[in-house]
PyMOL commands that place a pseudoatom at each C-alpha (Angstrom):
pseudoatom trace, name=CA, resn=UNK, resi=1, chain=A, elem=C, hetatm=0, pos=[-10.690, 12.581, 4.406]
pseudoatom trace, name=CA, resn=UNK, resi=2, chain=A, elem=C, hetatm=0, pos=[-8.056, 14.008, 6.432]
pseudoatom trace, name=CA, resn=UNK, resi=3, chain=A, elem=C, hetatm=0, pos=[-4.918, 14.609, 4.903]
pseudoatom trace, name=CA, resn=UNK, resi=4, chain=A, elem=C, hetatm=0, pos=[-2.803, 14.248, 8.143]
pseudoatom trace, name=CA, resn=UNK, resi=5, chain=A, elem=C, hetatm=0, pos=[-4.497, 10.368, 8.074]
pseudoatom trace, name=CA, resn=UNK, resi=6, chain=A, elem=C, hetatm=0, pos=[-3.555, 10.049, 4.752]
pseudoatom trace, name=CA, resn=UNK, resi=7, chain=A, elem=C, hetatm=0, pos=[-0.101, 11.129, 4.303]
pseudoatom trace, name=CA, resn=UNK, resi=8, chain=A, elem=C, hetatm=0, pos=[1.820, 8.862, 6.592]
pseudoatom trace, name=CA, resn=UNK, resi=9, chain=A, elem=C, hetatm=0, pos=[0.361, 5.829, 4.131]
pseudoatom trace, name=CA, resn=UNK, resi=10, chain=A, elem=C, hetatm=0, pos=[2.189, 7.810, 1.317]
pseudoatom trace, name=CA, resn=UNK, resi=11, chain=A, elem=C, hetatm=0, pos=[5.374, 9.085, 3.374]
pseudoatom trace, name=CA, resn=UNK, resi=12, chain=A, elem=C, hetatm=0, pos=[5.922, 5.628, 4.230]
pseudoatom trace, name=CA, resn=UNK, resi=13, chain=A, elem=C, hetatm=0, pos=[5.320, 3.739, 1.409]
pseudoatom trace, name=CA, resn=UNK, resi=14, chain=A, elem=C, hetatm=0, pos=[7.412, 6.325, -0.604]
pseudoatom trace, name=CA, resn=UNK, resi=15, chain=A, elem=C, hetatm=0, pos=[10.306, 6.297, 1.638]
pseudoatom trace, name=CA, resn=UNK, resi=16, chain=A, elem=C, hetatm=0, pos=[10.576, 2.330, 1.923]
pseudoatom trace, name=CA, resn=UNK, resi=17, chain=A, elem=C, hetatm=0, pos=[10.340, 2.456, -1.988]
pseudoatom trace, name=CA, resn=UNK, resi=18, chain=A, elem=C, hetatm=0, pos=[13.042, 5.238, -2.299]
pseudoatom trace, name=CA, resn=UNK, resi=19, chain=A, elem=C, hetatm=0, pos=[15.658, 3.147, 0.401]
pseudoatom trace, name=CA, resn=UNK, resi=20, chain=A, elem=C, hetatm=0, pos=[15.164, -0.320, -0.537]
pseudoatom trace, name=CA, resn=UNK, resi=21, chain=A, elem=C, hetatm=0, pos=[15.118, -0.598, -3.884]
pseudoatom trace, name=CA, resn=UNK, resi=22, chain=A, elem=C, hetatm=0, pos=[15.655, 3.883, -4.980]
pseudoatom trace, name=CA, resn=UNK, resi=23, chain=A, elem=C, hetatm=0, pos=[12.309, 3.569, -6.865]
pseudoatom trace, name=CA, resn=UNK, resi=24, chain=A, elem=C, hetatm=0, pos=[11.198, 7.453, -7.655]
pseudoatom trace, name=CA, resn=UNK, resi=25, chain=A, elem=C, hetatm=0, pos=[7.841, 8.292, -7.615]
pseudoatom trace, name=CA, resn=UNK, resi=26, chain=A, elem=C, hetatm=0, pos=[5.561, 10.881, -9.674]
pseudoatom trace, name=CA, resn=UNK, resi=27, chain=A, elem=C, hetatm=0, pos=[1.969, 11.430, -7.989]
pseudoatom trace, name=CA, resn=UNK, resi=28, chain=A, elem=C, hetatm=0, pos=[-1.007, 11.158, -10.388]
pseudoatom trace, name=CA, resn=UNK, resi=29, chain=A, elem=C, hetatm=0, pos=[-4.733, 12.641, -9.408]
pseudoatom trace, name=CA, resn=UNK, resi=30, chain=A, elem=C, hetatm=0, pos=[-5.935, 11.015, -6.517]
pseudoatom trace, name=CA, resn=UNK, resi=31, chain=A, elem=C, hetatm=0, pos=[-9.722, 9.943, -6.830]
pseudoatom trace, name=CA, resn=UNK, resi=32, chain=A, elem=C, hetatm=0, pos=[-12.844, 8.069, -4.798]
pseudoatom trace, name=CA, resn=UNK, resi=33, chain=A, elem=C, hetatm=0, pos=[-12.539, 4.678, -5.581]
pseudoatom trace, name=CA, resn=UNK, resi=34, chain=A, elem=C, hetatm=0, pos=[-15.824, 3.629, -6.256]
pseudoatom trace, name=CA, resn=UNK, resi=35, chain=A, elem=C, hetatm=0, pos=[-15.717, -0.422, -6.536]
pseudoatom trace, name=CA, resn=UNK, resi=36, chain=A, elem=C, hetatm=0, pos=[-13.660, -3.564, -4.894]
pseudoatom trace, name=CA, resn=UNK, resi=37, chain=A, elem=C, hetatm=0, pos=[-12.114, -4.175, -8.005]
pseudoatom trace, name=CA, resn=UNK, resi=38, chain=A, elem=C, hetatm=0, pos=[-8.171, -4.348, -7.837]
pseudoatom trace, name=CA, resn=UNK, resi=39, chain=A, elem=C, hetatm=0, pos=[-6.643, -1.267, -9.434]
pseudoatom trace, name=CA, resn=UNK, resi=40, chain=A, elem=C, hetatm=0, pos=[-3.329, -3.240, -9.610]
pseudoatom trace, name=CA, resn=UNK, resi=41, chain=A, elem=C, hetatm=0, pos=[-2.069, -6.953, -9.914]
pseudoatom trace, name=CA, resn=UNK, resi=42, chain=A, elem=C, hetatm=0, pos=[-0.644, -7.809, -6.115]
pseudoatom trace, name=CA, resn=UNK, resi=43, chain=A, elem=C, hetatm=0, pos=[-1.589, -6.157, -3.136]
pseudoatom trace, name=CA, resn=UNK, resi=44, chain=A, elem=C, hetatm=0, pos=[-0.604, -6.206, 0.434]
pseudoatom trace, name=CA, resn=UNK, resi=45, chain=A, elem=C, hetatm=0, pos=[-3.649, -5.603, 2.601]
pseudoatom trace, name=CA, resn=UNK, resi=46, chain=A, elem=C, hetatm=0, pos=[-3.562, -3.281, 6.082]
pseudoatom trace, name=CA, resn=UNK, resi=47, chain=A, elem=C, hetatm=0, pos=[-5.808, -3.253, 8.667]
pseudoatom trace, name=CA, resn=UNK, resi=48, chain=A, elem=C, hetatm=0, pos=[-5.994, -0.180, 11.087]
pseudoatom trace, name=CA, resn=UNK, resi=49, chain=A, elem=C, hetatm=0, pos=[-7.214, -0.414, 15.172]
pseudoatom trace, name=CA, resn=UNK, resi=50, chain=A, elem=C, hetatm=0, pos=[-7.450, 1.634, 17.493]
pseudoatom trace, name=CA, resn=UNK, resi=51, chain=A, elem=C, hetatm=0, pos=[-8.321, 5.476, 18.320]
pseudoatom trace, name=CA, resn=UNK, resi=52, chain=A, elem=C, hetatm=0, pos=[-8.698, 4.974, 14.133]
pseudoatom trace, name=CA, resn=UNK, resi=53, chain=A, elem=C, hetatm=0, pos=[-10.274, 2.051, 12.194]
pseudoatom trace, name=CA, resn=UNK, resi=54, chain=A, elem=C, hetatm=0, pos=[-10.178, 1.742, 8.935]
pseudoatom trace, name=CA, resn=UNK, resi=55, chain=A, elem=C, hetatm=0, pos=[-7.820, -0.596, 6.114]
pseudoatom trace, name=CA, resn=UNK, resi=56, chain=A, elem=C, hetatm=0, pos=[-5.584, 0.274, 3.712]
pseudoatom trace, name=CA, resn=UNK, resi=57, chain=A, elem=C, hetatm=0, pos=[-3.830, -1.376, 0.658]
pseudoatom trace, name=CA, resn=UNK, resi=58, chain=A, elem=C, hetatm=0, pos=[-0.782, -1.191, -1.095]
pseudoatom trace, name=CA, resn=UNK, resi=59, chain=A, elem=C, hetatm=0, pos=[-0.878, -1.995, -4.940]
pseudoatom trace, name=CA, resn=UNK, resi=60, chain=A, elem=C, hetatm=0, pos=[1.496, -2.852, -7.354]
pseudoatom trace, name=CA, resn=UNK, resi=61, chain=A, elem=C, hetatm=0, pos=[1.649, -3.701, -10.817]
pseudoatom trace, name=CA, resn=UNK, resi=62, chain=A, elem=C, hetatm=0, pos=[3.098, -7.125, -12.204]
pseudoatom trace, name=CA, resn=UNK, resi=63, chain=A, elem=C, hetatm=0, pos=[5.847, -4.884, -14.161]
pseudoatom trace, name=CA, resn=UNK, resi=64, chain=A, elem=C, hetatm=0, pos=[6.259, -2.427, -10.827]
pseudoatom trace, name=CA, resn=UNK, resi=65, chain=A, elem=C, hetatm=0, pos=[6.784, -5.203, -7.928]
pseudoatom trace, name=CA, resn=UNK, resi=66, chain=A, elem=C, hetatm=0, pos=[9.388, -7.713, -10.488]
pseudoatom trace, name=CA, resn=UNK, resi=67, chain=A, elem=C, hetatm=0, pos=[11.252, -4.603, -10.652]
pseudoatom trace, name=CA, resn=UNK, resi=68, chain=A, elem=C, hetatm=0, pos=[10.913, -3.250, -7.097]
pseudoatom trace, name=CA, resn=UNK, resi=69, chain=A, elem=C, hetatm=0, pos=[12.014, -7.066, -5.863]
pseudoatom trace, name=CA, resn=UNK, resi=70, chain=A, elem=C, hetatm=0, pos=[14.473, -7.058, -8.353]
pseudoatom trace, name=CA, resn=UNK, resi=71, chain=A, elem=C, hetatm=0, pos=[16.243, -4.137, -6.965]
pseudoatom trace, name=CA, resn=UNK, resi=72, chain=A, elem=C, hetatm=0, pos=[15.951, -4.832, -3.855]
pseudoatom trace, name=CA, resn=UNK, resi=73, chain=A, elem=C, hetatm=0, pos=[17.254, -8.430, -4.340]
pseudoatom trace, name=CA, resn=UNK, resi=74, chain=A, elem=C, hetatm=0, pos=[19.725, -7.637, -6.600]
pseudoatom trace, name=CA, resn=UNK, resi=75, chain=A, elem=C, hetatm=0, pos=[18.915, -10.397, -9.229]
pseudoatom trace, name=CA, resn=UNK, resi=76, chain=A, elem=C, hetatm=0, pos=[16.129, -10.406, -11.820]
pseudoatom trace, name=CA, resn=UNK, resi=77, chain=A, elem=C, hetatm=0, pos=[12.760, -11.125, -10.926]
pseudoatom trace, name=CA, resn=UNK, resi=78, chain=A, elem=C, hetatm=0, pos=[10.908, -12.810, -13.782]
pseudoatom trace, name=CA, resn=UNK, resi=79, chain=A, elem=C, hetatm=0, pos=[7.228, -13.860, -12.124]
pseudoatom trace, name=CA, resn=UNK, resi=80, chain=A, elem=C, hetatm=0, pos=[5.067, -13.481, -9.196]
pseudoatom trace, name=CA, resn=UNK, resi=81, chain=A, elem=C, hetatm=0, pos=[6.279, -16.127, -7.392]
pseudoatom trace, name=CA, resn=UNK, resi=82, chain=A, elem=C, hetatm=0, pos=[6.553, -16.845, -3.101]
pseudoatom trace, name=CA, resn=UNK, resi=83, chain=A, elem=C, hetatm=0, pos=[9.587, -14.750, -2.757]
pseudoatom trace, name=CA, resn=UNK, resi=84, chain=A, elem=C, hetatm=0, pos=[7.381, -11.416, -4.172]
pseudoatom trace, name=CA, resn=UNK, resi=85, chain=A, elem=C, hetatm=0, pos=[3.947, -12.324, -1.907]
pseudoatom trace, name=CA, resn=UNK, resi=86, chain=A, elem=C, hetatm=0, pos=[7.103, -12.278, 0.953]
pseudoatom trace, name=CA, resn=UNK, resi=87, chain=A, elem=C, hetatm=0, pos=[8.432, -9.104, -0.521]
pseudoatom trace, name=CA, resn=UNK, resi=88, chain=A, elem=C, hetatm=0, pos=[4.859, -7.443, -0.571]
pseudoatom trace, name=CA, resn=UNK, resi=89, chain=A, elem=C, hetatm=0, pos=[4.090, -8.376, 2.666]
pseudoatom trace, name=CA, resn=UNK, resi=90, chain=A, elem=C, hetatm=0, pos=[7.199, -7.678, 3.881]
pseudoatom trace, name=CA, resn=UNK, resi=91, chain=A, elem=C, hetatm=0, pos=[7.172, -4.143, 2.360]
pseudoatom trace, name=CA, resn=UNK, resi=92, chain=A, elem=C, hetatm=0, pos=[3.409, -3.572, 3.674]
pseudoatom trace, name=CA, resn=UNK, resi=93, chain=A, elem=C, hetatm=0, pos=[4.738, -4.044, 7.843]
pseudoatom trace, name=CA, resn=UNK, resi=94, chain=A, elem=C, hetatm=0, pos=[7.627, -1.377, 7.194]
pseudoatom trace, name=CA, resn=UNK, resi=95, chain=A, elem=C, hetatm=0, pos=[4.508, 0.707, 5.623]
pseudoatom trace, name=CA, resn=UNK, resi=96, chain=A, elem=C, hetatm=0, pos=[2.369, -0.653, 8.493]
pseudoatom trace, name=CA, resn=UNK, resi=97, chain=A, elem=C, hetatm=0, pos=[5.460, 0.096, 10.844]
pseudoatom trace, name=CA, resn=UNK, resi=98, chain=A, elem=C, hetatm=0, pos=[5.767, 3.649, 9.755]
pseudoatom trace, name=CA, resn=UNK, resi=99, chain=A, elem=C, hetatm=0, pos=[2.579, 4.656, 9.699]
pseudoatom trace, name=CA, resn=UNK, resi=100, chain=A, elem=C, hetatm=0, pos=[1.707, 3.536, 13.201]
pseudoatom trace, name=CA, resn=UNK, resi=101, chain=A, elem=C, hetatm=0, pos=[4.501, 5.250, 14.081]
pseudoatom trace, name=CA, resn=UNK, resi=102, chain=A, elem=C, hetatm=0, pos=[3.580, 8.487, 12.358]
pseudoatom trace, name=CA, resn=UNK, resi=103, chain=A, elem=C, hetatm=0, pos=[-0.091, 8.725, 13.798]
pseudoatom trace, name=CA, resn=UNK, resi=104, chain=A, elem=C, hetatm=0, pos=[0.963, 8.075, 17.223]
pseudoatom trace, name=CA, resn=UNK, resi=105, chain=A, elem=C, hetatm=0, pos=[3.273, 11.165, 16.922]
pseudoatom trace, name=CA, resn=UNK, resi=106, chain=A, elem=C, hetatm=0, pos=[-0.171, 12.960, 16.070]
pseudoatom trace, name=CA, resn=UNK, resi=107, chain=A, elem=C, hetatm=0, pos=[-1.651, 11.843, 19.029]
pseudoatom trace, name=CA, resn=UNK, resi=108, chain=A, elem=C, hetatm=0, pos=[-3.547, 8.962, 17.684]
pseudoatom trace, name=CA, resn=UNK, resi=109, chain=A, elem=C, hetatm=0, pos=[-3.257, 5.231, 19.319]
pseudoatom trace, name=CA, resn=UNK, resi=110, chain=A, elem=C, hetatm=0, pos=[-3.208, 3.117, 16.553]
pseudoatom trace, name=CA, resn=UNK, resi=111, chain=A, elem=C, hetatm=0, pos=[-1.909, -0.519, 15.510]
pseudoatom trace, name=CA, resn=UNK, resi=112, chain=A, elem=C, hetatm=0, pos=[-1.639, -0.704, 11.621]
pseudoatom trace, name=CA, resn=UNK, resi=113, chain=A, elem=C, hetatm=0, pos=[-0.780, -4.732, 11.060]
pseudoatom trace, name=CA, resn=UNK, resi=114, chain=A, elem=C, hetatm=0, pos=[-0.231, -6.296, 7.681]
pseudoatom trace, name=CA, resn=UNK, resi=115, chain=A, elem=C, hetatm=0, pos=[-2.790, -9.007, 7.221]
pseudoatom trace, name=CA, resn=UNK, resi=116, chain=A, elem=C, hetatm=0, pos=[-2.537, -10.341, 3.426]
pseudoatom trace, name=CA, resn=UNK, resi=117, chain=A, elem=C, hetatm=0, pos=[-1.754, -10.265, 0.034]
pseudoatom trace, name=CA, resn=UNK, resi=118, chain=A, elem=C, hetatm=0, pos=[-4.059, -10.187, -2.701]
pseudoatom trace, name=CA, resn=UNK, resi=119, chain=A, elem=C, hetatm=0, pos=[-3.392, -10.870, -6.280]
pseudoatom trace, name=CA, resn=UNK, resi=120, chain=A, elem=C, hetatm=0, pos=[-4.925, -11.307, -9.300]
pseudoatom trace, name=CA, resn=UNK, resi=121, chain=A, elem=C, hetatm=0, pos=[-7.907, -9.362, -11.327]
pseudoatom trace, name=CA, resn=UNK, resi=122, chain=A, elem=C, hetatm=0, pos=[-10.473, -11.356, -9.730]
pseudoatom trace, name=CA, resn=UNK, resi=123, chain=A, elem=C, hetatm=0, pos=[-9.330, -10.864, -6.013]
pseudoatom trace, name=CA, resn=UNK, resi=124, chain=A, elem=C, hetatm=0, pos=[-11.438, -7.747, -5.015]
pseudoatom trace, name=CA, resn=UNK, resi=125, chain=A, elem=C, hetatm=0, pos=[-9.995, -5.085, -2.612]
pseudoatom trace, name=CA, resn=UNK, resi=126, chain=A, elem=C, hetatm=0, pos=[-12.623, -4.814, 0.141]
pseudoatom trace, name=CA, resn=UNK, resi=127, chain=A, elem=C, hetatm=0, pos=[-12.083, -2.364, 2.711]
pseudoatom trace, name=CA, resn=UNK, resi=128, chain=A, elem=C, hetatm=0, pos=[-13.266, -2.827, 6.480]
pseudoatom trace, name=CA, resn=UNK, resi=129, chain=A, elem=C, hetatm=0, pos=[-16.201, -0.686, 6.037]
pseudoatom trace, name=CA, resn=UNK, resi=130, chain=A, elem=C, hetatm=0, pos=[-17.666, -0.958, 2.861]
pseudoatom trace, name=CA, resn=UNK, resi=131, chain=A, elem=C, hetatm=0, pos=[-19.714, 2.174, 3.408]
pseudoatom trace, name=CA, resn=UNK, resi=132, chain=A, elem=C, hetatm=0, pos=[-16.664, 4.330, 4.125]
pseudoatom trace, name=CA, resn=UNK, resi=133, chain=A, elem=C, hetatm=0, pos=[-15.357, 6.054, 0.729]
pseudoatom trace, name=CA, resn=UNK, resi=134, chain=A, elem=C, hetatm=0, pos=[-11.929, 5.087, -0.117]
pseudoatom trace, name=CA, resn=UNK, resi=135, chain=A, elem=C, hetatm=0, pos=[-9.269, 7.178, -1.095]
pseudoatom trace, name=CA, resn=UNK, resi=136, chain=A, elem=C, hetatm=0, pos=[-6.906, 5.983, -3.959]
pseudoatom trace, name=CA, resn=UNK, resi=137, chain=A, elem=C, hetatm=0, pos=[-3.986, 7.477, -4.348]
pseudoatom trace, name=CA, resn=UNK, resi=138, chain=A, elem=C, hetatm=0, pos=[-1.858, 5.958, -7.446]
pseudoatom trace, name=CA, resn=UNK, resi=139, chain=A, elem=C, hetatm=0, pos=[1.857, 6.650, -8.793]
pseudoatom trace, name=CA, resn=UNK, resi=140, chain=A, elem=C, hetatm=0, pos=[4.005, 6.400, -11.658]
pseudoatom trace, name=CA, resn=UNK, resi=141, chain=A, elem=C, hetatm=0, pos=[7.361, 5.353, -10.627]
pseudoatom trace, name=CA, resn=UNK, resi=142, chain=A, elem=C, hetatm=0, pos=[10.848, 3.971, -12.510]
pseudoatom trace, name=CA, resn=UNK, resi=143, chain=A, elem=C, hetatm=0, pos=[9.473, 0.764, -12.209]
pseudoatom trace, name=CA, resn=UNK, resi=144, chain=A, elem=C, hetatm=0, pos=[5.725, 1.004, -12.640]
pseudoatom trace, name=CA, resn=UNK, resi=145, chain=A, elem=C, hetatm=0, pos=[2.609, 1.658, -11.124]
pseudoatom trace, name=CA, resn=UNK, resi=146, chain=A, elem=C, hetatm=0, pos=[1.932, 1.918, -7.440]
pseudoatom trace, name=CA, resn=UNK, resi=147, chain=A, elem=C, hetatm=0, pos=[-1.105, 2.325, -5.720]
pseudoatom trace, name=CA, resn=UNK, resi=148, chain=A, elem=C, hetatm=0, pos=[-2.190, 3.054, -2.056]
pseudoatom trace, name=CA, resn=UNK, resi=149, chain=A, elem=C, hetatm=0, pos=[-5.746, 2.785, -1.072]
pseudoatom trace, name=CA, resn=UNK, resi=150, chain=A, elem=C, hetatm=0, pos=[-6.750, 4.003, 2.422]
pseudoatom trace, name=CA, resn=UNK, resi=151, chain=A, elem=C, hetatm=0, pos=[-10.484, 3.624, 3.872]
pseudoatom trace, name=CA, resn=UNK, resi=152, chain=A, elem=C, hetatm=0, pos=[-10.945, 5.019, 7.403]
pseudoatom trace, name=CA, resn=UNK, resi=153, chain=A, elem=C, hetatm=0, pos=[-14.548, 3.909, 9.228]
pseudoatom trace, name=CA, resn=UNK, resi=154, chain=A, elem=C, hetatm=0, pos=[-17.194, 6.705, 9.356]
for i in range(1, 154): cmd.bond("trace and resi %d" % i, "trace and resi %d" % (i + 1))
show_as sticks, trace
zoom trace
């Protein structure tokens, strides 16, 4: 997979973590994720059209999204509740945002749109094209685990 493809998924997710709520990050391996099974406990799902197709999701861990939201908020978040599925999604369109952004400036005509969150261990993560590998990429950050997924069509 293409690293230029790749990157703006992590430069943008990164930087909106960094300037809304100063979450620091610490890359671990990436790997092929080999199954639809959630590597996380919320996720905000992206879908990409265009010159590109493909999805991508963003991942977060119960204890890494109550303290993302938290900071961000600037009151304790206790539970997945409405206001963090907003906060996801809301955080997945600035990702979406950036990254559209980012691609055109390579050339490539592209709408990246946030279409949902997922949560919960038995929610699977399926990708556009299921015969596409998918590249996870996760982090360790101040607050937890992060996780961005991104699955471009053959």
């Amino acid at each position: 997979m293409d690293a230029a493809l790749v990157n703006p998924f992590v430069e943008g997710t990164l930087h909106i973590l960094d300037t809304t709520a100063a979450v620091k990050v610490q890359p671990d391996p990436p790997f092929l994720k080999t199954d639809t099974s959630p590597l996380a406990d919320i996720s905000g799902m992206l879908e990409i059209t265009g010159d590109l197709a493909g999805s991508a999701a963003i991942s977060f861990t119960e204890l890494s999204i109550l303290g993302i939201v938290s900071a961000m908020f600037g009151e304790e978040m206790t539970q997945i509740d409405e206001d963090i599925f907003d906060a996801v999604g809301e955080i997945s369109n600035m990702v979406a945002g950036h990254v559209t952004t980012k691609l055109a400036e390579q050339g490539k005509k592209v709408k990246v749109k946030f279409v949902r969150v997922c949560t919960g261990p038995d929610q699977p993560i399926v990708h556009t094209d299921s015969g596409s590998p998918v590249l996870a990429l996760p982090f360790k950050t101040t607050m937890g685990k992060v996780v961005i997924e991104v699955c471009y069509s053959s």
